[in-house]
N, C-alpha and C positions, 0 to 999 in steps of 0.2 A: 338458503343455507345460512347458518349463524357464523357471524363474523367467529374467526380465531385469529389469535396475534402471536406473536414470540417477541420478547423482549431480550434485544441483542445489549449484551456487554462488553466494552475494549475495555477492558484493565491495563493501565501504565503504572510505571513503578510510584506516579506522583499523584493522579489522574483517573477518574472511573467516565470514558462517556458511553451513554444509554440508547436509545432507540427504543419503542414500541410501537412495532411494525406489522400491517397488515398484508402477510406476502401473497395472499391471493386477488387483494386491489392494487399492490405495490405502494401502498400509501403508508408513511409516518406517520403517527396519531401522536404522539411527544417526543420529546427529544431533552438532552440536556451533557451537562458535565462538570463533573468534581474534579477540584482543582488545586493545586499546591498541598494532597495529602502531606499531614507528617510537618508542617511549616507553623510558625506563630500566628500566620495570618492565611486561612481557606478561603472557598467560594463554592458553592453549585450555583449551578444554570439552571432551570427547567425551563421548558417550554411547553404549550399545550395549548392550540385552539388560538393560535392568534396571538398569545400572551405570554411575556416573560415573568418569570421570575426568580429574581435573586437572591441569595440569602451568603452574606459576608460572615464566616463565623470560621473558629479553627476545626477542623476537620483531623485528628489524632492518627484514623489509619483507618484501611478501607471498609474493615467492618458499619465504622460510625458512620460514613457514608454512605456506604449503601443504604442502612438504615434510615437515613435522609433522605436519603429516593423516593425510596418504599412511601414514607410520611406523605413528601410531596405529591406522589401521583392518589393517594386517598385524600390530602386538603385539595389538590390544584386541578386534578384529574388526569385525564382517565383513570377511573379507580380500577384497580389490578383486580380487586375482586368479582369484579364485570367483565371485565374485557376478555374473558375466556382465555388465558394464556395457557397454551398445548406444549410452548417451550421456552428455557431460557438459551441462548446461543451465544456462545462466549467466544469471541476472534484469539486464537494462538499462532503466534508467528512460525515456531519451530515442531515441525513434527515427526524430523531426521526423516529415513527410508523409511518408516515401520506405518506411515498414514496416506491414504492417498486419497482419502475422503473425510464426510464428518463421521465423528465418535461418539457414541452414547458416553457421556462418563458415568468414568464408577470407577472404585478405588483402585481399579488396577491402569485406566486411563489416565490418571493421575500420576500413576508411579512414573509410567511411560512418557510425562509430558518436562514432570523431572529427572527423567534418565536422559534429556535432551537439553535441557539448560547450559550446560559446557556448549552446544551449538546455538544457542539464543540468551549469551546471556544479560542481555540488556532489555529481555521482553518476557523470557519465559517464568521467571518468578512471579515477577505482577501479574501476569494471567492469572498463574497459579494462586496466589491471594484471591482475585476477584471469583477463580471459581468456588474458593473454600466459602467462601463471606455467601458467596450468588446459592450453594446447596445449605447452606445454614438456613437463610432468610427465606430462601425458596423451596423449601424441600419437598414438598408434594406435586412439582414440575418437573419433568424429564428435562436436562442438560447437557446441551449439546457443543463439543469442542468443533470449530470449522478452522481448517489449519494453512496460513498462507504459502506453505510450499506443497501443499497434497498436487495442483496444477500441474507442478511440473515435478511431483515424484516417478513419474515414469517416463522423463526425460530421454531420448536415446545415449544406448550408454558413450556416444562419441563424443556427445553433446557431456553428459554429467558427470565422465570422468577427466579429472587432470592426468598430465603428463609426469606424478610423482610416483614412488615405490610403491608400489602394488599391494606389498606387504603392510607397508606405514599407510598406506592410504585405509587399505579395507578395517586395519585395527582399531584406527582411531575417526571411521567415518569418515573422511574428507573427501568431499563429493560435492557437485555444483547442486543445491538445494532450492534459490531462487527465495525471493520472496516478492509480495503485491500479486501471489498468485490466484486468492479469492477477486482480486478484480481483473487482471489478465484475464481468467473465466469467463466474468459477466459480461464485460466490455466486447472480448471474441463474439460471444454468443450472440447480442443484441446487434451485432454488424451483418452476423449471418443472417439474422430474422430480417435484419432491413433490408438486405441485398438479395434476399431468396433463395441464400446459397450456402451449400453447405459442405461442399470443396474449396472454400475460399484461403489462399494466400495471404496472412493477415500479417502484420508488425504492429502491435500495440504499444504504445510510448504513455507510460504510467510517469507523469513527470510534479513532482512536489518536492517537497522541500528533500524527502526521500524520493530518490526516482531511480524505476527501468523500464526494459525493453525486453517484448517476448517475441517470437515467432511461432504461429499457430498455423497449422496447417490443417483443415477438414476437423478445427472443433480439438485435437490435441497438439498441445505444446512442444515445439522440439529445440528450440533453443531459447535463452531466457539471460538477463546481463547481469543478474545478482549469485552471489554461487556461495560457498561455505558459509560465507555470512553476508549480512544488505551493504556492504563495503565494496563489492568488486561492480564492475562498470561506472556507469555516467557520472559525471562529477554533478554533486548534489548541493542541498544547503551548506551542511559539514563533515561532509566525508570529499573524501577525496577521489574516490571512484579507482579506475583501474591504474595501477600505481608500480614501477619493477619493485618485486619483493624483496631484492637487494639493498631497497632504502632502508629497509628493517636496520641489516647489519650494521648499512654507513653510518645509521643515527645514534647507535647503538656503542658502535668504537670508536667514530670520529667527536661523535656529541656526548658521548656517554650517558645520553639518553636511556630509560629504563623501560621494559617491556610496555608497563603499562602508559609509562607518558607518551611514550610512540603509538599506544593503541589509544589513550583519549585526543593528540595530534591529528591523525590519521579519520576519527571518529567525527570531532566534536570542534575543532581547531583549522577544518580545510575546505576544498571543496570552496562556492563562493564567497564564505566566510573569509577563508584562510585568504582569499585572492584578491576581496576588495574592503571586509572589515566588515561588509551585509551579509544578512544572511538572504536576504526578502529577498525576492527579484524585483519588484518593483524602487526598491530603494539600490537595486544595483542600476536599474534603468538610470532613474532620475541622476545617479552620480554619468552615467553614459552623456546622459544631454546636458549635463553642466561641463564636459569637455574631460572626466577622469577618463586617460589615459591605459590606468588599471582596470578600470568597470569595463573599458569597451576590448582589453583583451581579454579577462576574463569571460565573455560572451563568447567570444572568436571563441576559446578554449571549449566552452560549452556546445556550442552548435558544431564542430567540429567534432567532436566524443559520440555525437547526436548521429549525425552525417557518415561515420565509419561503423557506426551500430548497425545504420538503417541498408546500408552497402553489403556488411556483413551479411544481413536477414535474407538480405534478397538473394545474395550467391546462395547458404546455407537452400533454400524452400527452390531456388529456381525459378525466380520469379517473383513477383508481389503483386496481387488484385486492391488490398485493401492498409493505408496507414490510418491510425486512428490515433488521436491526440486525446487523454484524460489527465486526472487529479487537479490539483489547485494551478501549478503554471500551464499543464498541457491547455485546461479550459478556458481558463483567461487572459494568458500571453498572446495576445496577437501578433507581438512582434518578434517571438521567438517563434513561432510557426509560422511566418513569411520568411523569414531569414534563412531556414530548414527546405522550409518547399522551393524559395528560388535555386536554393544547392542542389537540389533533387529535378531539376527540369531536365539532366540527362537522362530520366528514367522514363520523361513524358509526363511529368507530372507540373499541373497547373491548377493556379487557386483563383478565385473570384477576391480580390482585394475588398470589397462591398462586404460580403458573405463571410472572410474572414475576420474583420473589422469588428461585425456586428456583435455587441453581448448579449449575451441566450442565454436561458436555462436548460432546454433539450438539446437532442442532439440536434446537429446541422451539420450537414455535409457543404465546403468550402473549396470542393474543387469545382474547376468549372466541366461541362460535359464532353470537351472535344480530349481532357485528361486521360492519359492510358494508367493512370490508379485511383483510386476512390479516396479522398480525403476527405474524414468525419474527425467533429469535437465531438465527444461524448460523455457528458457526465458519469462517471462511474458512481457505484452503489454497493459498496462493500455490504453496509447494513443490511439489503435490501437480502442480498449474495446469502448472507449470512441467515437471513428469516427462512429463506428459499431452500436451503442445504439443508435444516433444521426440519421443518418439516417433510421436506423428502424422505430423512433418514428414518421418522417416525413413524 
């Protein structure tokens, strides 16, 4: 069979990164990312076969970049005119009630993805550029939208309604929407193929600089920790996570704070940042073991947000077979998931300290066997997610 690939796109408002992905070997053939659109000073990344390369130069806006892409994989390779590309697959965060899968676009996909921007608007526009720039430069490939709340667009409605006016709610959308739910997907799904099961009780812990928490039961999602917007749950890099929405008011008449300073606060100003001055985790660690007094509450705070989630999941599904630990901290914190699982030893859950220790690229399961739940790290693969939904839909 002749290889086919899709070339996945994340558009950020500053940012284009790439993928060209083989989803029927699940392999990367390059990868890369533009960097500081719109800045004095740009960069891309490519990579390809082993080999970097860079190119420091100003990048004006995502058009000109993309178009440096494009160059680069004809100079550096894989040349796109080879590689049989069947799609380009473009990641949108927001895709209100109206997506619960991927989208062929076409102009009316588009209108739809900005009739949703008031619900993403910190994502949904830059999409929208990298799709406009991705059908210019690509126009003879089918484009495909894969959208991070379609997972849990058919959330149950106990699960994805608040307790607000019914009326105010339904007119202006406001409904728990969830986002990371292209990798809550993959992540569920590769837990069940490992464990052979497909009634499994799962809590996935998507934990990065952005992090949440799903509960998936038999392959669909019924509760999820992100809701109107990637703001409500776990405290993150710079957000603040679940927060009483009365701070609005207080910041607002006590501080005379203004909507939006309280939304870049709340956004870009909390969460571990706001608590120790890091955003990294490992730079909150390292202040932990130098004896800050703030870095090591700040944790307590965090494994604790962690700890009421993972409690929450299990009363919600009645149980729990299966925690899975991904993204940048879930995979490489070892000490934020010993910290997590000794809290969790009321559930019966037990970790191989060796096993959890160890750095991997695959998955590995770190519980030990005599464990009454299954604890796996597992690399997630949004790209991968994204090649995979792309051509299904085609």
């Amino acid at each position: 069979m002749t290889t086919r690939t899709v070339l996945v796109i994340n558009s950020g408002s500053s940012s284009i990164k790439y993928q060209l992905i083989d989803p029927d070997a699940g392999e990367s053939l390059a990868s890369g990312i533009v960097e500081r659109i719109g800045d004095v000073t740009g960069s891309i990344t490519h990579k390809h076969a082993g080999e970097k390369t860079v190119i420091d130069e100003p990048v004006p806006d995502h058009g000109f970049g993309l178009a440096e892409v494009l160059r680069l994989f004809e100079e550096k390779g894989p040349s796109l005119t080879e590689a049989n590309i069947v799609a380009v697959g473009h990641r949108v965060v927001q895709g209100g009630h109206y997506f619960s899968g991927p989208a062929l676009i076409d102009d009316d996909v588009v209108a739809r993805i900005e009739e949703f921007v008031p619900l993403g608007p910190l994502h949904n526009p830059a999409h929208l550029k990298g799709i406009e720039v991705g059908r210019e430069l690509l126009a003879d490939v089918p484009h495909v939208a894969v959208f991070d709340t379609a997972f849990f667009q058919d959330l149950p409605e106990e699960a994805a309604r608040y307790g607000l006016n019914r009326k105010v709610a339904d007119t202006y959308s406001i409904r728990r929407y969830g986002a990371h739910g292209t990798s809550h997907q993959f992540v569920s799904g590769e837990i069940s193929k490992r464990l052979g099961r497909e009634d499994l009780k799962q809590i996935v812990l998507h934990l990065g600089n952005g992090a949440s928490v799903s509960a998936v039961v038999g392959g669909r999602a019924v509760e999820t920790s992100m809701g109107l917007t990637p703001l409500e749950g776990l405290v993150m890099g710079g957000r603040t996570g679940d927060i009483d929405p009365a701070a609005v008011f207080h910041l607002s008449r006590v501080a005379g704070m203004s909507i939006d300073e309280i939304d870049h606060l709340f956004n870009r100003e909390s969460g571990m940042k706001g608590l120790t001055g890091q955003q990294d985790m490992r730079e909150v660690w390292r202040l932990v073991d130098a004896g800050d007094q703030n870095a090591r509450d700040a944790i307590d705070v965090y494994i604790h947000r962690l700890l009421k989630y993972v409690g929450a999941y299990t009363a919600v599904m009645g149980g729990v077979d299966a925690i899975t630990f991904t993204a940048g901290i879930g995979e490489n914190d070892a000490r934020v998931r010993a910290e997590l699982c000794r809290r969790l030893s009321y559930l019966g859950v037990r970790i191989d300290a060796a096993a959890n220790d160890a750095r991997v690229s695959e998955p590995i399961t770190i519980s030990t066997p005599e464990s009454s739940v299954v604890i796996t790290v597992l690399p997630t693969n949004e790209e991968l997610a994204i090649a995979r939904q792309s051509v299904t839909l085609l």
